[in-house]
N, CA, C and O atoms as a MOPAC input file, in Angstrom:
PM7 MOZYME 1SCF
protein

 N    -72.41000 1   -84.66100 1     9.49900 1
 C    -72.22900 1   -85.77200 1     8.65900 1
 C    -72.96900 1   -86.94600 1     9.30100 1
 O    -74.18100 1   -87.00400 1     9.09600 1
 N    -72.46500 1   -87.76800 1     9.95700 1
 C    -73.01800 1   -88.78900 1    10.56800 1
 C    -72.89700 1   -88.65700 1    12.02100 1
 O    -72.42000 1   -89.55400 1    12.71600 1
 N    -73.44000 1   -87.24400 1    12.61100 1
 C    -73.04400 1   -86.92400 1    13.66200 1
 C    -74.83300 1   -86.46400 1    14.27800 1
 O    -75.67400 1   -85.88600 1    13.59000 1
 N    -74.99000 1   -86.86500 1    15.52300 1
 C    -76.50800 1   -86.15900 1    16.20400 1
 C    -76.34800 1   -84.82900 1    16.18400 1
 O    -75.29900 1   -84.28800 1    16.53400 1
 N    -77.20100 1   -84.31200 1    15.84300 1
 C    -77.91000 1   -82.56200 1    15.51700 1
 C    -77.32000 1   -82.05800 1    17.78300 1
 O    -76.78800 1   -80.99500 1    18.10500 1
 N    -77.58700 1   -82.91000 1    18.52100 1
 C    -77.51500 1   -82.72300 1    20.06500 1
 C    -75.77400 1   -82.56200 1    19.76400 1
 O    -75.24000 1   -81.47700 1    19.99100 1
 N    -75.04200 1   -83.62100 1    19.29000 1
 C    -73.36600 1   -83.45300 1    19.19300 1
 C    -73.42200 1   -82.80400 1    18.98800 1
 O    -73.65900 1   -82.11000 1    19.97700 1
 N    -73.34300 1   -81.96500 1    17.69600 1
 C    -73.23000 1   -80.89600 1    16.90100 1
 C    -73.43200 1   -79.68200 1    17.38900 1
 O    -72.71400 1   -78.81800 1    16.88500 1
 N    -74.38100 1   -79.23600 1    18.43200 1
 C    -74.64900 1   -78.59600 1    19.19300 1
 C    -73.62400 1   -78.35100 1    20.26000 1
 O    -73.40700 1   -77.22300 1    20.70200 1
 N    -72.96100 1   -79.49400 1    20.69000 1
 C    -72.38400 1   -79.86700 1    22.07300 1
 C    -71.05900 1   -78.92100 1    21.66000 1
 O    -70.64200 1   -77.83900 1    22.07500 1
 N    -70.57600 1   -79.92900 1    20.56900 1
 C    -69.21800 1   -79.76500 1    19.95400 1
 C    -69.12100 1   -78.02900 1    19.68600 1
 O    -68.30000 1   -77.31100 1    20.25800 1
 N    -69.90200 1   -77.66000 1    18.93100 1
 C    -70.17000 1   -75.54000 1    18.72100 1
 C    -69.85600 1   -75.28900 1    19.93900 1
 O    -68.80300 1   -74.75800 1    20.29200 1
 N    -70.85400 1   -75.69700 1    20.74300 1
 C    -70.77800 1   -74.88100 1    22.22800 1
 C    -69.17100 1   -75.33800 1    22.87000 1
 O    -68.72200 1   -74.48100 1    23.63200 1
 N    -68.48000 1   -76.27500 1    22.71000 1
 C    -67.20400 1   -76.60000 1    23.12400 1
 C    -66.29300 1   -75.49500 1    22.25800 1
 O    -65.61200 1   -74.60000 1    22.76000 1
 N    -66.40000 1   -75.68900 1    21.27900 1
 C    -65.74700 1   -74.52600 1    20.28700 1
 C    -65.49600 1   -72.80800 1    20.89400 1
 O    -64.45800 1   -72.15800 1    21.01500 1
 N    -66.52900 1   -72.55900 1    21.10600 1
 C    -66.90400 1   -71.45900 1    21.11600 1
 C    -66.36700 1   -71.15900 1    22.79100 1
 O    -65.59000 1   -70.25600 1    23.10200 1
 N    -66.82500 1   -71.88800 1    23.49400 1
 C    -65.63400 1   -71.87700 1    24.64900 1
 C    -64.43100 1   -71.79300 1    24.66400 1
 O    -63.78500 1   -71.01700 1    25.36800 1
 N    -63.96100 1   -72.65200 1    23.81900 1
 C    -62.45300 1   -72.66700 1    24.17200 1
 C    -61.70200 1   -71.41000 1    22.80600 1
 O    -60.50200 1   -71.22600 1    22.60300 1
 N    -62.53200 1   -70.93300 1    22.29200 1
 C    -62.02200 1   -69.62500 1    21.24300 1
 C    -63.32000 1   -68.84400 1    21.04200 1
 O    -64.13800 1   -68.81000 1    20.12400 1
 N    -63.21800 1   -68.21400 1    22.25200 1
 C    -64.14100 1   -66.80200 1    22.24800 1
 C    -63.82900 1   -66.21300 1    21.13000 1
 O    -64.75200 1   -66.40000 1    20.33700 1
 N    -63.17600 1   -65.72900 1    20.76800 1
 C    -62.87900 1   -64.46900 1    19.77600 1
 C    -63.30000 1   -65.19400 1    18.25900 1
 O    -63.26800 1   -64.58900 1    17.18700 1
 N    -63.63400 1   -66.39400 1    18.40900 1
 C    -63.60200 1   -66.93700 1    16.85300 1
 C    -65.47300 1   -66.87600 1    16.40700 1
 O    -66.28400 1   -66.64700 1    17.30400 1
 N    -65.94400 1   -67.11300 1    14.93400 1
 C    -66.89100 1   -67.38200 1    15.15800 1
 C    -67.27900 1   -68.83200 1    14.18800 1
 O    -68.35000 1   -69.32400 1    13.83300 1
 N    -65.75600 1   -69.23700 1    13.96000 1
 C    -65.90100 1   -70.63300 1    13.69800 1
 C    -64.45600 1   -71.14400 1    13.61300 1
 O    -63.50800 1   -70.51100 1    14.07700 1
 N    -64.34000 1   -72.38900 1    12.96100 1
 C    -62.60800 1   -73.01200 1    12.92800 1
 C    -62.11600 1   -72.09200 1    11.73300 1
 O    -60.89800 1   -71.91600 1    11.70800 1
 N    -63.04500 1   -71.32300 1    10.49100 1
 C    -62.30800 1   -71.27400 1     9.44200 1
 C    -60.88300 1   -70.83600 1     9.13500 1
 O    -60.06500 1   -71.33600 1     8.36400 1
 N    -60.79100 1   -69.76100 1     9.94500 1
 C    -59.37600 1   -69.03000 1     9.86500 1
 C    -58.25100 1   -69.81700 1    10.31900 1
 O    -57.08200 1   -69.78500 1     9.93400 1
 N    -58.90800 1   -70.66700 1    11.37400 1
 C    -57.69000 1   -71.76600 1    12.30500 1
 C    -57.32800 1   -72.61700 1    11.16300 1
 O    -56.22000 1   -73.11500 1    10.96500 1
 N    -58.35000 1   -72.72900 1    10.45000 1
 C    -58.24200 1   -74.35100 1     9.17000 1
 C    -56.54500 1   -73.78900 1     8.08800 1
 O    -55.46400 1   -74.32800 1     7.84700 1
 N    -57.26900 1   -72.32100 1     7.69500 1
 C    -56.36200 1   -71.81700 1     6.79500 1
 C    -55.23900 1   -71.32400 1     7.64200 1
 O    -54.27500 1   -71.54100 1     6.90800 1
 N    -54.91900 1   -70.96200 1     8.39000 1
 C    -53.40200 1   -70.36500 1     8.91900 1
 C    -52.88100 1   -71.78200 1     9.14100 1
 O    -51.65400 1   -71.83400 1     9.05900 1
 N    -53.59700 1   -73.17300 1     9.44900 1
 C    -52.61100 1   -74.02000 1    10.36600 1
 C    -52.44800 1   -75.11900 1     8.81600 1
 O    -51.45500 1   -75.81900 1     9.01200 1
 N    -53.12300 1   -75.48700 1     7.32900 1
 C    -53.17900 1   -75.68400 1     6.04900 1
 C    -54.11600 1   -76.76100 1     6.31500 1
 O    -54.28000 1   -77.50100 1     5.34500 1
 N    -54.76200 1   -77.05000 1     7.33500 1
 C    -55.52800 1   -78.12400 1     7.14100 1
 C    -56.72900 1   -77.82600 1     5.74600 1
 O    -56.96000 1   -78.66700 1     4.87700 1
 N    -57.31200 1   -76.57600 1     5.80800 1
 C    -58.36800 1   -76.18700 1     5.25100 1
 C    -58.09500 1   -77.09300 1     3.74100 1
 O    -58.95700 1   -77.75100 1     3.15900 1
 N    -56.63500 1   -76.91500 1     3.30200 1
 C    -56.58000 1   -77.74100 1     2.00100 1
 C    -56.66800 1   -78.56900 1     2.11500 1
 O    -57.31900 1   -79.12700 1     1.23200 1
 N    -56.27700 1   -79.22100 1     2.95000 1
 C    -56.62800 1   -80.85500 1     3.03500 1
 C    -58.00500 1   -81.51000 1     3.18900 1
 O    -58.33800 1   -82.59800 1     2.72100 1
 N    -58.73000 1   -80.69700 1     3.90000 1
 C    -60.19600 1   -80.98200 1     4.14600 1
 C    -60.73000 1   -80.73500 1     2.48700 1
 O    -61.27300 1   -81.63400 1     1.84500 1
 N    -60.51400 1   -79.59300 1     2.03300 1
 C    -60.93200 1   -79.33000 1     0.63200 1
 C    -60.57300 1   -80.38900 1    -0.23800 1
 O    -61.31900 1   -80.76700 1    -1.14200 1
 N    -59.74200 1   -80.76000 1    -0.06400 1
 C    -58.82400 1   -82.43300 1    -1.21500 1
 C    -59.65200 1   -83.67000 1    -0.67300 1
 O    -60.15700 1   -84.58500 1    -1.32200 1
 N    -59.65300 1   -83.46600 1     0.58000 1
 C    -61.09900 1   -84.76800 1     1.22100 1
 C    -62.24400 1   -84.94700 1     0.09500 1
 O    -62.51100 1   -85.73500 1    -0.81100 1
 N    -62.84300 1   -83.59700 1     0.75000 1
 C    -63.97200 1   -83.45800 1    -0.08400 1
 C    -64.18200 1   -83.81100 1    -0.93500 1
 O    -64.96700 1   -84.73500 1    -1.15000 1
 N    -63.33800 1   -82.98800 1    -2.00700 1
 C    -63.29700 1   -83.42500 1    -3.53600 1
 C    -63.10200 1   -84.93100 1    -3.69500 1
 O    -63.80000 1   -85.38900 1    -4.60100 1
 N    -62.45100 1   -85.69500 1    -3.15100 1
 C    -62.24300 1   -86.97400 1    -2.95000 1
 C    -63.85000 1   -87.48800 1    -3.12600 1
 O    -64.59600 1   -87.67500 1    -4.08700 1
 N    -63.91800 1   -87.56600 1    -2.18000 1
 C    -65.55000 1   -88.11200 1    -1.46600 1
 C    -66.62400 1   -87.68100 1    -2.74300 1
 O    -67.24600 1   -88.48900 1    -3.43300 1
 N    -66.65400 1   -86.60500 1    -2.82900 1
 C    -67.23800 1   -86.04800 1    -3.99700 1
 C    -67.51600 1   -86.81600 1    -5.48900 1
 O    -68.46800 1   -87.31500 1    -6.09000 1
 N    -66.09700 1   -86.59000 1    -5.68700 1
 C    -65.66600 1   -87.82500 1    -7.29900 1
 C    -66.09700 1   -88.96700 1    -6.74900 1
 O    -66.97800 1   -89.47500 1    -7.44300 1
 N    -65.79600 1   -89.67200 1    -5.63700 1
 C    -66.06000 1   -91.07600 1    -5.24000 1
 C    -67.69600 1   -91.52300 1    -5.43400 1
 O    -68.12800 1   -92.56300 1    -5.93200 1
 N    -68.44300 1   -90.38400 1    -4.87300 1
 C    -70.13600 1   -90.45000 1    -5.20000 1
 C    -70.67000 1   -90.87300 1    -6.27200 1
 O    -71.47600 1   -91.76300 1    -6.54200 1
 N    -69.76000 1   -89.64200 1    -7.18900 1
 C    -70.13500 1   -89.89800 1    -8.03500 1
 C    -69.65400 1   -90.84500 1    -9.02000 1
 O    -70.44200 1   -91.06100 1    -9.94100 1
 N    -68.37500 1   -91.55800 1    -9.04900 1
 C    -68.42500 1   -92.94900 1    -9.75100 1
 C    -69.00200 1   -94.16100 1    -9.41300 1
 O    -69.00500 1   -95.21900 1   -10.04300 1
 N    -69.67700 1   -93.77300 1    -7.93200 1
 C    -70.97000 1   -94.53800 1    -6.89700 1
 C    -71.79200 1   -94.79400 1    -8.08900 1
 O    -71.74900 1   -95.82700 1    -8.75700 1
 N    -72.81700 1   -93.40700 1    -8.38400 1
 C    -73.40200 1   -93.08300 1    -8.96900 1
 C    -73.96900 1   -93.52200 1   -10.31900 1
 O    -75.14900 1   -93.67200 1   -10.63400 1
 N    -72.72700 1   -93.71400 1   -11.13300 1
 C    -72.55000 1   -94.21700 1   -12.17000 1
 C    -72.35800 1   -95.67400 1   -12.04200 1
 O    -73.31100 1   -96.24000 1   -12.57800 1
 N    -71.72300 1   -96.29900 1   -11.67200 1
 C    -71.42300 1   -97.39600 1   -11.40100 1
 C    -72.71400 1   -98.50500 1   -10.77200 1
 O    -72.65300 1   -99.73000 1   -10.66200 1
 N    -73.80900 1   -97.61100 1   -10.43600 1
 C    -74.45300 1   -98.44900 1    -9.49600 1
 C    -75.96700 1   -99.09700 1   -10.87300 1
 O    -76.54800 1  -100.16200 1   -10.66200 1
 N    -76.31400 1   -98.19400 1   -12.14400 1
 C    -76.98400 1   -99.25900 1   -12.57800 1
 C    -76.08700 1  -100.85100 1   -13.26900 1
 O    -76.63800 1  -101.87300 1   -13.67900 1
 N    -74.84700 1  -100.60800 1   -13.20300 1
 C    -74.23500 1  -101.86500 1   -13.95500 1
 C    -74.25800 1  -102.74800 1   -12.60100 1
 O    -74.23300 1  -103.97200 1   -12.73300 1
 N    -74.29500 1  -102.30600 1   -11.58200 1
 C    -74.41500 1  -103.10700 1    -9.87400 1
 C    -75.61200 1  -103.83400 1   -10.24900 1
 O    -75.56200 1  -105.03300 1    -9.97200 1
 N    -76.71500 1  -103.41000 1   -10.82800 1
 C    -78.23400 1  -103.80200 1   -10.94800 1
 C    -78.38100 1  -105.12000 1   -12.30300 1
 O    -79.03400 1  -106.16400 1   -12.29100 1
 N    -77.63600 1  -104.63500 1   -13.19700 1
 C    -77.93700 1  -105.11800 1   -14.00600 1
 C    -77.28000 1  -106.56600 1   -14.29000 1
 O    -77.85500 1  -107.52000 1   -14.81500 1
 N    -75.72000 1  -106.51000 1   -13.75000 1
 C    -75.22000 1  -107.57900 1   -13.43300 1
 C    -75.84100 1  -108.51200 1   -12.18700 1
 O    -75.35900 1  -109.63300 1   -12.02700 1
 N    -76.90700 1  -108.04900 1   -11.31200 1
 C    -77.13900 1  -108.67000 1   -10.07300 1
 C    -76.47600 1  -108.94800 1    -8.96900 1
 O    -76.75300 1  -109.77000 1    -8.09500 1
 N    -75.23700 1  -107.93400 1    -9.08700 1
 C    -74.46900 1  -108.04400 1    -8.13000 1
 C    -74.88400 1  -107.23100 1    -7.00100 1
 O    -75.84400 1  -106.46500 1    -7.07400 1
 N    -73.87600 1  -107.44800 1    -5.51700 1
 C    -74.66700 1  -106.55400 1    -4.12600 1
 C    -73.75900 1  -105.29400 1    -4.48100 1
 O    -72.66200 1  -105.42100 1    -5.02400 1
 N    -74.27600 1  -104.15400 1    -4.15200 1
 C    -72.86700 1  -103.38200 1    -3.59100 1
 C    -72.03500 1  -103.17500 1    -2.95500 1
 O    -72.16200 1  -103.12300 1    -1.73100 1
 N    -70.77600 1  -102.96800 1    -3.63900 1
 C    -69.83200 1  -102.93700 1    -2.26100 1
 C    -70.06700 1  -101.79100 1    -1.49300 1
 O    -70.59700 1  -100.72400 1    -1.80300 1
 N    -69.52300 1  -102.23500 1    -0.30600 1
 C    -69.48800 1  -101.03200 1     1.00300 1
 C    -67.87600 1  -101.12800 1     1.53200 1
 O    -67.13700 1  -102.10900 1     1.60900 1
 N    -67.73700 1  -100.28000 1     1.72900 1
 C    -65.94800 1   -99.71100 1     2.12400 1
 C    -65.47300 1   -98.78600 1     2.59200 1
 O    -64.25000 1   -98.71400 1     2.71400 1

């Protein structure tokens, strides 16, 4: 996301240390219920884009700035 490609790297290789047997969080996400919650994020963020999206030629046309939040 807004993370260095080097983190991202770092963080796997931390992963993968500390749960050999895994070959990612997914199964941890779903046995412990976060996975839904991350999924309800998403979708969040998602819809949010996109009323971004929509919302942003009336931003133009009124001459207003956009908000940031």
């Amino acid at each position: 996301m807004e993370e260095s490609r080097a983190t991202a790297f770092r963080d796997q290789q931390a992963f993968r240390k500390a749960f050999p047997t895994e070959d990612d969080p997914t199964r941890m996400n779903v046995a412990s219920g976060a996975q839904a919650r991350y999924d309800e994020l998403w979708r969040t963020l998602r819809d949010r884009t996109k009323v971004a999206a929509a919302a942003q030629p009336l931003v133009y046309t009124l001459g207003a700035a956009a908000a940031t939040g």
